[in-house]
mmCIF file of the protein (N, C-alpha, C, O) and its ligand, coordinates in Angstrom:
data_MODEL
# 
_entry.id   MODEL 
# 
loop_
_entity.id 
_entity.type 
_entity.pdbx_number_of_molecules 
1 polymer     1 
2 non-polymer 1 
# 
_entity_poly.entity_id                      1 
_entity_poly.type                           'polypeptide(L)' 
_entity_poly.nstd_linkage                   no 
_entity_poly.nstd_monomer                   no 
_entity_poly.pdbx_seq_one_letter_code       
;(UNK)(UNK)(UNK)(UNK)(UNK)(UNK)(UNK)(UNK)(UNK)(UNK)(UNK)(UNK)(UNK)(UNK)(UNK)(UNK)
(UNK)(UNK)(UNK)(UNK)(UNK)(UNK)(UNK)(UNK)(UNK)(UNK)(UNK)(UNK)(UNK)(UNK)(UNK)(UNK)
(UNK)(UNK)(UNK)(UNK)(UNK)(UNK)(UNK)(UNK)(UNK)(UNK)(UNK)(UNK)(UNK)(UNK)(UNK)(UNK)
(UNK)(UNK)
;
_entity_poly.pdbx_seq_one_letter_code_can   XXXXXXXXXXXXXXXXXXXXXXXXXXXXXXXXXXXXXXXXXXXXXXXXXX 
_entity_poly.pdbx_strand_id                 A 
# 
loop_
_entity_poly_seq.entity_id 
_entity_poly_seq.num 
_entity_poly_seq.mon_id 
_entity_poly_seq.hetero 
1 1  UNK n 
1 2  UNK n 
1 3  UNK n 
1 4  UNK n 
1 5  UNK n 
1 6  UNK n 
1 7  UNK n 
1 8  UNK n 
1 9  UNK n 
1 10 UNK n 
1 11 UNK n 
1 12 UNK n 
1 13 UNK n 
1 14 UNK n 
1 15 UNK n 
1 16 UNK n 
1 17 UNK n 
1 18 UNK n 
1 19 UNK n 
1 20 UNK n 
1 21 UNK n 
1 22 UNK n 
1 23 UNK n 
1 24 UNK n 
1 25 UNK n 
1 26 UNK n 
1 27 UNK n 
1 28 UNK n 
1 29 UNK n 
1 30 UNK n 
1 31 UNK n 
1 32 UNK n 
1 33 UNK n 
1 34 UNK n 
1 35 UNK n 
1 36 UNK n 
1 37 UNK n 
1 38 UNK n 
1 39 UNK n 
1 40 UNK n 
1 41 UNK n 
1 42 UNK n 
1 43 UNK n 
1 44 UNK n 
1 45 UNK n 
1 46 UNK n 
1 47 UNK n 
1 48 UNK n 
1 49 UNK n 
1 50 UNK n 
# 
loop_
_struct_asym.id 
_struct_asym.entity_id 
A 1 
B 2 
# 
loop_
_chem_comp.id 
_chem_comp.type 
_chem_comp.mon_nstd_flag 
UNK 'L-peptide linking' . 
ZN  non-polymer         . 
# 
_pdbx_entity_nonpoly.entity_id   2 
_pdbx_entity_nonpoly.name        ? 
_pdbx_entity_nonpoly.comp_id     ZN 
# 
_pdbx_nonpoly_scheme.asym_id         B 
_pdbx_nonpoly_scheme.entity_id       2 
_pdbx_nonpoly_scheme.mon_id          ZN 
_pdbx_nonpoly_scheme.ndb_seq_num     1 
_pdbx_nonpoly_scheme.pdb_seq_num     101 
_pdbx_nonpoly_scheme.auth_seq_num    101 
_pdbx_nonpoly_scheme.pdb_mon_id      ZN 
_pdbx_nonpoly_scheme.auth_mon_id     ZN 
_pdbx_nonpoly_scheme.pdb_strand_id   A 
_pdbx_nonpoly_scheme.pdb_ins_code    . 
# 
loop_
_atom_site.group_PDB 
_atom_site.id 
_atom_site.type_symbol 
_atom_site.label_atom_id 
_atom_site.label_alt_id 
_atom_site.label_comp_id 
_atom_site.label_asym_id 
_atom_site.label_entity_id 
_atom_site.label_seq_id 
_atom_site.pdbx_PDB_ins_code 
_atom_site.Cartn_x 
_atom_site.Cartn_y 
_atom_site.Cartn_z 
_atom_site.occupancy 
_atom_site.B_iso_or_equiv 
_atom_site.pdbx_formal_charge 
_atom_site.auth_seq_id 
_atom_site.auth_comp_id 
_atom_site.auth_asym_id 
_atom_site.auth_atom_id 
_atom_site.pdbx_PDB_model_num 
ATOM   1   N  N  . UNK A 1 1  ? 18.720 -40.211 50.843 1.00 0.00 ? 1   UNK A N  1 
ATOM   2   C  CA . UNK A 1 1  ? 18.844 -38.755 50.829 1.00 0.00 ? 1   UNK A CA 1 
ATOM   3   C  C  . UNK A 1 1  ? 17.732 -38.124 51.668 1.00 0.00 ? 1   UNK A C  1 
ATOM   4   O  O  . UNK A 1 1  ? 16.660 -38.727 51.715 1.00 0.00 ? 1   UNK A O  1 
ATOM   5   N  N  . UNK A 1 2  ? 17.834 -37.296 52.149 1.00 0.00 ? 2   UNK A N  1 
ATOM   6   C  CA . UNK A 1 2  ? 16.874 -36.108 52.925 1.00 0.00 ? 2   UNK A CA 1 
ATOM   7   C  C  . UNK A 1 2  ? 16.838 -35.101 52.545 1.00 0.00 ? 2   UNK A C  1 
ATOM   8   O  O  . UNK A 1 2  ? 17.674 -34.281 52.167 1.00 0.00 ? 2   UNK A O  1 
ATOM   9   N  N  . UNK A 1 3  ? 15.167 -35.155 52.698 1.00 0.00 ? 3   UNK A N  1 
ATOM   10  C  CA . UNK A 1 3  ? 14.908 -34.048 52.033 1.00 0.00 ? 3   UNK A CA 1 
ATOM   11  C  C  . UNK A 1 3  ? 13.951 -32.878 53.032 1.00 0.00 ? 3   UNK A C  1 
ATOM   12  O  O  . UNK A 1 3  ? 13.683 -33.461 54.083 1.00 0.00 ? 3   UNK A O  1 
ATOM   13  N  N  . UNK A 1 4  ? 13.471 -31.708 53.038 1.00 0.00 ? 4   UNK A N  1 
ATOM   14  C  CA . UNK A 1 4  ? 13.130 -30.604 53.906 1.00 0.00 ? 4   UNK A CA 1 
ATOM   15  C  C  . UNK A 1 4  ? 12.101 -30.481 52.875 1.00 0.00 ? 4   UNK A C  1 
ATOM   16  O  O  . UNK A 1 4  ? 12.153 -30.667 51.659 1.00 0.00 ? 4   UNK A O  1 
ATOM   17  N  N  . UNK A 1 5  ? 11.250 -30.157 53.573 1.00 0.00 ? 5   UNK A N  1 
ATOM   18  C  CA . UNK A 1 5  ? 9.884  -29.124 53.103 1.00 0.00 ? 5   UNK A CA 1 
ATOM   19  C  C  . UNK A 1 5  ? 9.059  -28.656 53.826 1.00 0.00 ? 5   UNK A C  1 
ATOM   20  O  O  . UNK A 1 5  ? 8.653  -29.299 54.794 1.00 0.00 ? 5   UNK A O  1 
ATOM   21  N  N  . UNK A 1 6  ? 8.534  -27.229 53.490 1.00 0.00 ? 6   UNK A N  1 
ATOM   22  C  CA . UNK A 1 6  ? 7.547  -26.504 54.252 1.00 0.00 ? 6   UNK A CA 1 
ATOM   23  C  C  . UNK A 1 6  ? 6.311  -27.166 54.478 1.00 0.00 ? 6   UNK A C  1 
ATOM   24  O  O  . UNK A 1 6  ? 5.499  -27.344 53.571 1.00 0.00 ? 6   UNK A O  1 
ATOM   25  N  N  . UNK A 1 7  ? 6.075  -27.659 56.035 1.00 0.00 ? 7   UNK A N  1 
ATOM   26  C  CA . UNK A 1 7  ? 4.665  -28.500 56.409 1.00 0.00 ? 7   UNK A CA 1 
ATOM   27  C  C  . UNK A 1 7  ? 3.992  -26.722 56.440 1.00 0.00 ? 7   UNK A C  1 
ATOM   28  O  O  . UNK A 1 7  ? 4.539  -25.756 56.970 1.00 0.00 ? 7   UNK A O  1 
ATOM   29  N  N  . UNK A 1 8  ? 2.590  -26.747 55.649 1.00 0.00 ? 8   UNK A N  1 
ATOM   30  C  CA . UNK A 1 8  ? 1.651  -26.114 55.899 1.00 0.00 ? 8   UNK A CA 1 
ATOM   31  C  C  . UNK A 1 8  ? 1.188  -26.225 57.530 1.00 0.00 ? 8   UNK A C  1 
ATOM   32  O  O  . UNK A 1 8  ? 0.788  -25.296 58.231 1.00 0.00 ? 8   UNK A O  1 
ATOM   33  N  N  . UNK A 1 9  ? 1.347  -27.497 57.877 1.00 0.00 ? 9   UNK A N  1 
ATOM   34  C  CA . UNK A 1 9  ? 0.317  -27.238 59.496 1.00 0.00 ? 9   UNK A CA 1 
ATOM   35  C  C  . UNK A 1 9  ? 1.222  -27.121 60.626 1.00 0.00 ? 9   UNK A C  1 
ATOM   36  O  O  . UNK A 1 9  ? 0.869  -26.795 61.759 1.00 0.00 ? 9   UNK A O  1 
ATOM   37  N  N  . UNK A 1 10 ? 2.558  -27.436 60.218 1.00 0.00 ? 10  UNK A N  1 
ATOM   38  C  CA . UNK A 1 10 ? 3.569  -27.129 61.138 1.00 0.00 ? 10  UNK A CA 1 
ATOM   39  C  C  . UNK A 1 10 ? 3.938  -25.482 61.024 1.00 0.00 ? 10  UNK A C  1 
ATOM   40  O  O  . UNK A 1 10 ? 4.518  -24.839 61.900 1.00 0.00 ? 10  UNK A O  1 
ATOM   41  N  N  . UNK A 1 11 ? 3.490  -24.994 59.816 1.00 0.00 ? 11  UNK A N  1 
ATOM   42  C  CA . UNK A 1 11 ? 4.204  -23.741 59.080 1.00 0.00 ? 11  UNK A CA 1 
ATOM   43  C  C  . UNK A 1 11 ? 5.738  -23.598 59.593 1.00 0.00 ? 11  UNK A C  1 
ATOM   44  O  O  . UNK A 1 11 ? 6.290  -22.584 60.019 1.00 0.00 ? 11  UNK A O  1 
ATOM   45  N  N  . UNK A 1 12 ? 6.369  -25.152 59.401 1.00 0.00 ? 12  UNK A N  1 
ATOM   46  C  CA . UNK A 1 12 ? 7.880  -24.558 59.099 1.00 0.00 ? 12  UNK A CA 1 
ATOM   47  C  C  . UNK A 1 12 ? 8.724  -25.720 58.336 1.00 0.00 ? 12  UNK A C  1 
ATOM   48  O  O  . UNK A 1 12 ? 8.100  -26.721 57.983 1.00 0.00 ? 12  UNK A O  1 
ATOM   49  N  N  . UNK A 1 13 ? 9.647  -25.661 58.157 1.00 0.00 ? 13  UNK A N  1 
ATOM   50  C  CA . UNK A 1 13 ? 10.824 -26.590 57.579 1.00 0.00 ? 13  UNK A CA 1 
ATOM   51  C  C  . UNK A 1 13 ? 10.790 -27.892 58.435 1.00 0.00 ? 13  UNK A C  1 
ATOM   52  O  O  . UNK A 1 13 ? 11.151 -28.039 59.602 1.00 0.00 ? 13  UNK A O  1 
ATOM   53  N  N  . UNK A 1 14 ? 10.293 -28.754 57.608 1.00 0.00 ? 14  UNK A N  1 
ATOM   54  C  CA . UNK A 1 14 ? 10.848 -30.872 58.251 1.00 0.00 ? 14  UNK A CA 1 
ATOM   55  C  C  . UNK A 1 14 ? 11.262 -31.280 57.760 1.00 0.00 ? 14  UNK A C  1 
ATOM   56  O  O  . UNK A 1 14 ? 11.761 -30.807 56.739 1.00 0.00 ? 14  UNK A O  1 
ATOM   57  N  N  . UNK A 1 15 ? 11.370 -32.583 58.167 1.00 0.00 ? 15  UNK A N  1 
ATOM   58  C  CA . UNK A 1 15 ? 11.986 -33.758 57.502 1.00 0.00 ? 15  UNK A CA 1 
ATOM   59  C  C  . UNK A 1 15 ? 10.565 -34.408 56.569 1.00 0.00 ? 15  UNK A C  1 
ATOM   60  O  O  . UNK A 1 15 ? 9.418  -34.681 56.923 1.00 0.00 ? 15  UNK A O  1 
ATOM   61  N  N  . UNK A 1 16 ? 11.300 -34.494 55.202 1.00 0.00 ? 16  UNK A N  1 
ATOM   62  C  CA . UNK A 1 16 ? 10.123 -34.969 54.579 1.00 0.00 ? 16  UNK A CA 1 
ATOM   63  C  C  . UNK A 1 16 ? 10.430 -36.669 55.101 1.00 0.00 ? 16  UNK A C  1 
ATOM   64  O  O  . UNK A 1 16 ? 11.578 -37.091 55.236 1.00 0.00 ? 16  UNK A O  1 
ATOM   65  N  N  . UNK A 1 17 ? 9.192  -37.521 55.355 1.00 0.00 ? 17  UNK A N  1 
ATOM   66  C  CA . UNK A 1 17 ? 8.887  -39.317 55.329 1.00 0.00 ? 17  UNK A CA 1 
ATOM   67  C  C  . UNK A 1 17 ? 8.670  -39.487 54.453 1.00 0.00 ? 17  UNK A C  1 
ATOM   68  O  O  . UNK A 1 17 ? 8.011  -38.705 53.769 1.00 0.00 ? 17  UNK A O  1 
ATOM   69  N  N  . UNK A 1 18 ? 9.252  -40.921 53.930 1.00 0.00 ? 18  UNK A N  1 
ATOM   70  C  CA . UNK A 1 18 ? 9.011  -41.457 52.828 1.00 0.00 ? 18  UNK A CA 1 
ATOM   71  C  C  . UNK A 1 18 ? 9.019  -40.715 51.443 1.00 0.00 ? 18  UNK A C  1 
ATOM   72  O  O  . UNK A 1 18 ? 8.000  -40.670 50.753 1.00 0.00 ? 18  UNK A O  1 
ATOM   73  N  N  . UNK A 1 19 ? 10.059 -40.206 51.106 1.00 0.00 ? 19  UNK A N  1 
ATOM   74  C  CA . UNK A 1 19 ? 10.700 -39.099 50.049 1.00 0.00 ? 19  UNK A CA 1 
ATOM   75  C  C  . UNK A 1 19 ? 10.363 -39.748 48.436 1.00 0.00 ? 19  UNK A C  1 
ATOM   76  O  O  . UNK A 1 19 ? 11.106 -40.657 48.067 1.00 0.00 ? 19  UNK A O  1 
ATOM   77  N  N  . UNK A 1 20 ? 9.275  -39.293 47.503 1.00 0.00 ? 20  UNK A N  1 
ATOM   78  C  CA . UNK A 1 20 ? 9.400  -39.773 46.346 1.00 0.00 ? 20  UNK A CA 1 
ATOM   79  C  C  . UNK A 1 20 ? 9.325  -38.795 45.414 1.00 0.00 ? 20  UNK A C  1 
ATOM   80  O  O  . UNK A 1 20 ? 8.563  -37.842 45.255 1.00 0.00 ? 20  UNK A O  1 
ATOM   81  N  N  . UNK A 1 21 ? 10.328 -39.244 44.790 1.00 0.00 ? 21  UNK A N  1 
ATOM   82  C  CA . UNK A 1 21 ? 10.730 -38.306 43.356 1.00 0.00 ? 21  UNK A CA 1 
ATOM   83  C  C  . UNK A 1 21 ? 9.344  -38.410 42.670 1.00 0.00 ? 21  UNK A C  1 
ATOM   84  O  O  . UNK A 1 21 ? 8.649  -39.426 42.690 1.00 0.00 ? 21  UNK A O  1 
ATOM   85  N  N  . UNK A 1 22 ? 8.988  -37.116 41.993 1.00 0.00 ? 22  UNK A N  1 
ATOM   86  C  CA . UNK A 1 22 ? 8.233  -37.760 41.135 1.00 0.00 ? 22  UNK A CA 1 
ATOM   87  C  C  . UNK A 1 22 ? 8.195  -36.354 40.149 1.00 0.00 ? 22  UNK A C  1 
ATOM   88  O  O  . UNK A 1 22 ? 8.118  -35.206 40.588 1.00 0.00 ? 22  UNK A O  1 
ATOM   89  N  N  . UNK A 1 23 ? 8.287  -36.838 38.360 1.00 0.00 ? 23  UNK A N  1 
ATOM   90  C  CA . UNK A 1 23 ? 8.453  -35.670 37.098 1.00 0.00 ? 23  UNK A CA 1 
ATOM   91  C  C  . UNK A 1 23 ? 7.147  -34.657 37.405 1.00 0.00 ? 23  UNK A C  1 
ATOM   92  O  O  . UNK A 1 23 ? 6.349  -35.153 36.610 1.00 0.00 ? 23  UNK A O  1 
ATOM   93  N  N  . UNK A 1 24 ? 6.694  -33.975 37.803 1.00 0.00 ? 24  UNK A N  1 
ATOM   94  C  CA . UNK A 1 24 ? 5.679  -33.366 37.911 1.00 0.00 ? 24  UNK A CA 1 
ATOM   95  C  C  . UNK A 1 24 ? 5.601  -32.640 36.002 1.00 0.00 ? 24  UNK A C  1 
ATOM   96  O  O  . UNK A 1 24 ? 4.589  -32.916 35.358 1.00 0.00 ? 24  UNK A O  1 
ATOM   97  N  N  . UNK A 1 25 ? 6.254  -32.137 35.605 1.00 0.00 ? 25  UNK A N  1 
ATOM   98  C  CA . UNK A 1 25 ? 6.288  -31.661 33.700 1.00 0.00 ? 25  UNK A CA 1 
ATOM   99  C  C  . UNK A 1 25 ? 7.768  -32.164 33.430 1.00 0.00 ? 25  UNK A C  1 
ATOM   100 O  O  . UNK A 1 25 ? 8.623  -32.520 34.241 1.00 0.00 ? 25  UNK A O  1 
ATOM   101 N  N  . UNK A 1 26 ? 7.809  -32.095 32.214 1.00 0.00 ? 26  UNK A N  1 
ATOM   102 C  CA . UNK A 1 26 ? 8.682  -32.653 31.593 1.00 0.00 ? 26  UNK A CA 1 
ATOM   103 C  C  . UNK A 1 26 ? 9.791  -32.037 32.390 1.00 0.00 ? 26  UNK A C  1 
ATOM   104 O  O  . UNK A 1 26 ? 9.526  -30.935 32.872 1.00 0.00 ? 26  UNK A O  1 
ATOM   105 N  N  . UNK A 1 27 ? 10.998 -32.539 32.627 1.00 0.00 ? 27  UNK A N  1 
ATOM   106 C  CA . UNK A 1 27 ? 12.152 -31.883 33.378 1.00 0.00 ? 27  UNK A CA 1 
ATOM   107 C  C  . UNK A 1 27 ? 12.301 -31.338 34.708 1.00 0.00 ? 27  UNK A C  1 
ATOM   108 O  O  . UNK A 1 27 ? 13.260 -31.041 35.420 1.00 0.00 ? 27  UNK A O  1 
ATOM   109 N  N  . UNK A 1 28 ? 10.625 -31.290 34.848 1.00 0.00 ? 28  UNK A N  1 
ATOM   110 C  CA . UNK A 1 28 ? 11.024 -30.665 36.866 1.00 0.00 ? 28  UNK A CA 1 
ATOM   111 C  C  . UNK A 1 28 ? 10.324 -31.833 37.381 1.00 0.00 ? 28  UNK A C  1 
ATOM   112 O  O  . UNK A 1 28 ? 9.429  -32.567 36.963 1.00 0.00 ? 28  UNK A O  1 
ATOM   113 N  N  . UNK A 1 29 ? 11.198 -31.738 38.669 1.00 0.00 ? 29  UNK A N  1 
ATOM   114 C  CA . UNK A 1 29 ? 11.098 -33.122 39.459 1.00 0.00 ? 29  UNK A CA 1 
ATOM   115 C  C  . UNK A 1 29 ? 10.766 -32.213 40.846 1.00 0.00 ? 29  UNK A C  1 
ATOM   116 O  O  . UNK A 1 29 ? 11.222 -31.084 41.026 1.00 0.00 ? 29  UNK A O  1 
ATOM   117 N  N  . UNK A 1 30 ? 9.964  -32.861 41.700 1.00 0.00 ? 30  UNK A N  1 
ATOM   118 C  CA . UNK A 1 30 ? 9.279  -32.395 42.522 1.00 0.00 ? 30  UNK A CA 1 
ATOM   119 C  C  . UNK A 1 30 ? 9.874  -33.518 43.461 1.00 0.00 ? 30  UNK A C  1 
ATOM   120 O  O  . UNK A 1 30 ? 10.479 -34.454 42.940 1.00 0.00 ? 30  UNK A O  1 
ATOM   121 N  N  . UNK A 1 31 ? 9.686  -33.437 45.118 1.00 0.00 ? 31  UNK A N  1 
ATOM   122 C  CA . UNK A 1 31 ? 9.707  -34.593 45.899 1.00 0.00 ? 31  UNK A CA 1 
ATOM   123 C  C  . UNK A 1 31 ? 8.337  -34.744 46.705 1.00 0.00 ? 31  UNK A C  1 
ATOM   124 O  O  . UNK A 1 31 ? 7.813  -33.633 46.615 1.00 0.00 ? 31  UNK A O  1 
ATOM   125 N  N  . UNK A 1 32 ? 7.740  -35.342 47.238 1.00 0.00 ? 32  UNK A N  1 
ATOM   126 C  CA . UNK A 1 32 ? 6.449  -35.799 47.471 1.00 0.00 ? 32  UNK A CA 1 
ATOM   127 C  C  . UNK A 1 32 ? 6.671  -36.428 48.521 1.00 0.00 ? 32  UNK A C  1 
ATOM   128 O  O  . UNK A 1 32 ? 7.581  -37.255 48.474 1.00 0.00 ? 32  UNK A O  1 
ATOM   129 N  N  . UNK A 1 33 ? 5.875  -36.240 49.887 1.00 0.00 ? 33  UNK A N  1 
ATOM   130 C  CA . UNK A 1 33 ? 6.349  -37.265 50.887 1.00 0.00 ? 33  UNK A CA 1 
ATOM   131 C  C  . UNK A 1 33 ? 5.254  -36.981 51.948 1.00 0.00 ? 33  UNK A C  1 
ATOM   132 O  O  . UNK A 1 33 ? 4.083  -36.893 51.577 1.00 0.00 ? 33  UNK A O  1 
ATOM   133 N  N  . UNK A 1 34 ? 5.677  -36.795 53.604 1.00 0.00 ? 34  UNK A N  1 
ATOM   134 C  CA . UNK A 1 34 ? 4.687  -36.727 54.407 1.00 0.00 ? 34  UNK A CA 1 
ATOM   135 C  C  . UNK A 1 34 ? 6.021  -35.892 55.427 1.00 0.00 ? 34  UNK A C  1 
ATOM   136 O  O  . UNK A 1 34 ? 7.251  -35.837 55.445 1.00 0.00 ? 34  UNK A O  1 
ATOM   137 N  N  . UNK A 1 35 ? 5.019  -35.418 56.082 1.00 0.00 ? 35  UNK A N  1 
ATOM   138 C  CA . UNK A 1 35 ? 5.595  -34.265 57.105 1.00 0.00 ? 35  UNK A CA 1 
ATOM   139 C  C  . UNK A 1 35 ? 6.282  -35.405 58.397 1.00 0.00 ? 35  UNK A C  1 
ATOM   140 O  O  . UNK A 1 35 ? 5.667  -36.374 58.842 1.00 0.00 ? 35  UNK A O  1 
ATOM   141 N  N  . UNK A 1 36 ? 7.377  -35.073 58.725 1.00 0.00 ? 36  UNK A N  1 
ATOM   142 C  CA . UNK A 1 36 ? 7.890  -36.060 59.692 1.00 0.00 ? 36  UNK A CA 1 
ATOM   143 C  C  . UNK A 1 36 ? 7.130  -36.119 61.288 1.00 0.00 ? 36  UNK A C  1 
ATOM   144 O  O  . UNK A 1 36 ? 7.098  -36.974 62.173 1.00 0.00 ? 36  UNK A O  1 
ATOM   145 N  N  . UNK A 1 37 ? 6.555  -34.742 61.133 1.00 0.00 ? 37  UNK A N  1 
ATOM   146 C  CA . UNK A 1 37 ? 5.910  -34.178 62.362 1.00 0.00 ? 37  UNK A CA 1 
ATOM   147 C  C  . UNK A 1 37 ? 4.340  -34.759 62.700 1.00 0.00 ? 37  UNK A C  1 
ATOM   148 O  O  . UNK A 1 37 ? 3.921  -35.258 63.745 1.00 0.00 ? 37  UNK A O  1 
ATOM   149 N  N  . UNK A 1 38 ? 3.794  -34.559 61.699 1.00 0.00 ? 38  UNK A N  1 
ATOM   150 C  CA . UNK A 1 38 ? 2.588  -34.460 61.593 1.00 0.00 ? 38  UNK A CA 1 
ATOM   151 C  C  . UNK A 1 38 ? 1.793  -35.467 60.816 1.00 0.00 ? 38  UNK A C  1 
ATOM   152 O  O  . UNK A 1 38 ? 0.902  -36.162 61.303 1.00 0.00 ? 38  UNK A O  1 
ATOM   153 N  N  . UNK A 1 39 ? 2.256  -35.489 59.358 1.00 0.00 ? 39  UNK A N  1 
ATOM   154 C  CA . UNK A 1 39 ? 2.017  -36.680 58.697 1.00 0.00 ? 39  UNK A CA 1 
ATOM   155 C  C  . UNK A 1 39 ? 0.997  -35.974 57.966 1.00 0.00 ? 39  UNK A C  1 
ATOM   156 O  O  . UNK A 1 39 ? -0.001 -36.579 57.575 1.00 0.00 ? 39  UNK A O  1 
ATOM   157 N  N  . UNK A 1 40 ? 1.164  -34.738 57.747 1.00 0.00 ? 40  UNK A N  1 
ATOM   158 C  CA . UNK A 1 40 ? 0.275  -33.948 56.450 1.00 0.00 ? 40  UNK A CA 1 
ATOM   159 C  C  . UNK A 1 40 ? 1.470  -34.522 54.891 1.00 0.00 ? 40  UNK A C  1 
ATOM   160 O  O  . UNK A 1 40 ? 2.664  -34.816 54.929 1.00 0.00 ? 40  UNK A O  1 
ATOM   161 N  N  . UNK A 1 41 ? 0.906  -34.503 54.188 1.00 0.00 ? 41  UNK A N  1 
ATOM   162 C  CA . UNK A 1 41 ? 1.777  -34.349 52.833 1.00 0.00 ? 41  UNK A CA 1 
ATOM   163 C  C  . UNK A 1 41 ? 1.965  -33.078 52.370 1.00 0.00 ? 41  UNK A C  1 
ATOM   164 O  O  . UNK A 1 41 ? 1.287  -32.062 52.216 1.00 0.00 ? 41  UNK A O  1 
ATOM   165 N  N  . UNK A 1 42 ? 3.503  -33.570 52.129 1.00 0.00 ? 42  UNK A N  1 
ATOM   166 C  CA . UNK A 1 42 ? 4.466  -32.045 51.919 1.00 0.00 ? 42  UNK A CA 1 
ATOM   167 C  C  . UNK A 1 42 ? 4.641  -32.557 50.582 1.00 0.00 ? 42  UNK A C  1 
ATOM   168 O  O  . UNK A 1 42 ? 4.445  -33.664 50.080 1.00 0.00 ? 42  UNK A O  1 
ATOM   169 N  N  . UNK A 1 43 ? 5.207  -31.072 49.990 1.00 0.00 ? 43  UNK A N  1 
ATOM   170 C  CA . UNK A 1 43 ? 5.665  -31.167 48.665 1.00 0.00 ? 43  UNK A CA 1 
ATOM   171 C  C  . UNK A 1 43 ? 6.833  -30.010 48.220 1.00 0.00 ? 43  UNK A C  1 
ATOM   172 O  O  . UNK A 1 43 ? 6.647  -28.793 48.219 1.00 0.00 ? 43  UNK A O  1 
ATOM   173 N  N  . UNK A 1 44 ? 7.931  -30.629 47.890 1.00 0.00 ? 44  UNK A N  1 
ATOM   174 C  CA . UNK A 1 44 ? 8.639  -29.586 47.382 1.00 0.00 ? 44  UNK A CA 1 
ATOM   175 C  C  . UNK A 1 44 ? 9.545  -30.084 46.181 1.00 0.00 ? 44  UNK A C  1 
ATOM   176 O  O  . UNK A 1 44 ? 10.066 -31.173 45.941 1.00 0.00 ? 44  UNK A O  1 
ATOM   177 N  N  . UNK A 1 45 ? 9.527  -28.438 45.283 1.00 0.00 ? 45  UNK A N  1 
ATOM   178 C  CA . UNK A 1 45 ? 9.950  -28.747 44.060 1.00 0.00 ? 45  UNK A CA 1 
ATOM   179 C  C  . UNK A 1 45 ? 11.714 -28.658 43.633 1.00 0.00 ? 45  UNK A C  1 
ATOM   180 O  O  . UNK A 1 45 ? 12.433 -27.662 43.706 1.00 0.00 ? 45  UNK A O  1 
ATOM   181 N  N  . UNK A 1 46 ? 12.005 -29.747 43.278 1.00 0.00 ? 46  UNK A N  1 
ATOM   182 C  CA . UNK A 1 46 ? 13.490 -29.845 43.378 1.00 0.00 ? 46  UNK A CA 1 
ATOM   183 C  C  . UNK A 1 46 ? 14.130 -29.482 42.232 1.00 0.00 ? 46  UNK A C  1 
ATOM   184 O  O  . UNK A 1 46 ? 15.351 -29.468 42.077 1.00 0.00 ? 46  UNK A O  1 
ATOM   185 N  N  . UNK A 1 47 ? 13.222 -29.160 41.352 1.00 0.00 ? 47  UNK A N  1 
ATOM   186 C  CA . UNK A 1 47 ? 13.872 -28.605 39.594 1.00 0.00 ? 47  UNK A CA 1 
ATOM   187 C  C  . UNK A 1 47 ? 14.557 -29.876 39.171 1.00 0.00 ? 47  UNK A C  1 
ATOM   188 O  O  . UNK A 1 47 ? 14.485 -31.002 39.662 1.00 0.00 ? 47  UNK A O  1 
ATOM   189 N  N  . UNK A 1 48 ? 15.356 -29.347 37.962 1.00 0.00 ? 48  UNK A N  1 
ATOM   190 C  CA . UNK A 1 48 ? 16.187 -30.385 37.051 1.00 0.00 ? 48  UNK A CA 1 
ATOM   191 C  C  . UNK A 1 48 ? 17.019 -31.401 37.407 1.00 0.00 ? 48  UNK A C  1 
ATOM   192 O  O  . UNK A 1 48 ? 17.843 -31.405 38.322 1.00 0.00 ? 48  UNK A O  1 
ATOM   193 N  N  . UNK A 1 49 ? 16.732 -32.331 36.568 1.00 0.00 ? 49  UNK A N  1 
ATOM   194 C  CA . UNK A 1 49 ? 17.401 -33.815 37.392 1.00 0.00 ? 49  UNK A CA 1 
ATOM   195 C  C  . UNK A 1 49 ? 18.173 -34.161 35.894 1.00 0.00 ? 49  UNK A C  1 
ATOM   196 O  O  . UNK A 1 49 ? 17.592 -34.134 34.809 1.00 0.00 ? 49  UNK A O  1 
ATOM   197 N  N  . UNK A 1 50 ? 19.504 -34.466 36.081 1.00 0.00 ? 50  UNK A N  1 
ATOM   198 C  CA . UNK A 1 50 ? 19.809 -35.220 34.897 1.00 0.00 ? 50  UNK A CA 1 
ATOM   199 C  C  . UNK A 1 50 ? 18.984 -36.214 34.704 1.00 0.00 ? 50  UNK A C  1 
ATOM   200 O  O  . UNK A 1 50 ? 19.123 -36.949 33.726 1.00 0.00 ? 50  UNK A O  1 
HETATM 201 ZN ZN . ZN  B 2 .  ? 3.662  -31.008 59.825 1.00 0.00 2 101 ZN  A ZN 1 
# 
């Protein structure tokens, strides 16, 4: 799956690298990865996961 998130140093929409789910609180799931561009770590929050 692919996923997008706002790179801070790109200040725009990428391709997140290496995409990992991860529960950030009980029920919201966040994705965690690295900027495809740049290779800053991005983060975006994907809400509820069955
Ligand atoms: Zn970037």
């Amino acid at each position: 799956m692919n996923y997008k998130a706002r790179c801070m140093k790109c200040k725009k929409e990428v391709d997140v690298k290496e995409p990992k789910e991860v529960e950030i609180k009980p029920g919201t799931w966040a994705v965690k990865g690295k900027c495809n561009v740049c290779g800053t770590n991005v983060y975006r929050i994907i809400g509820k996961k069955k």
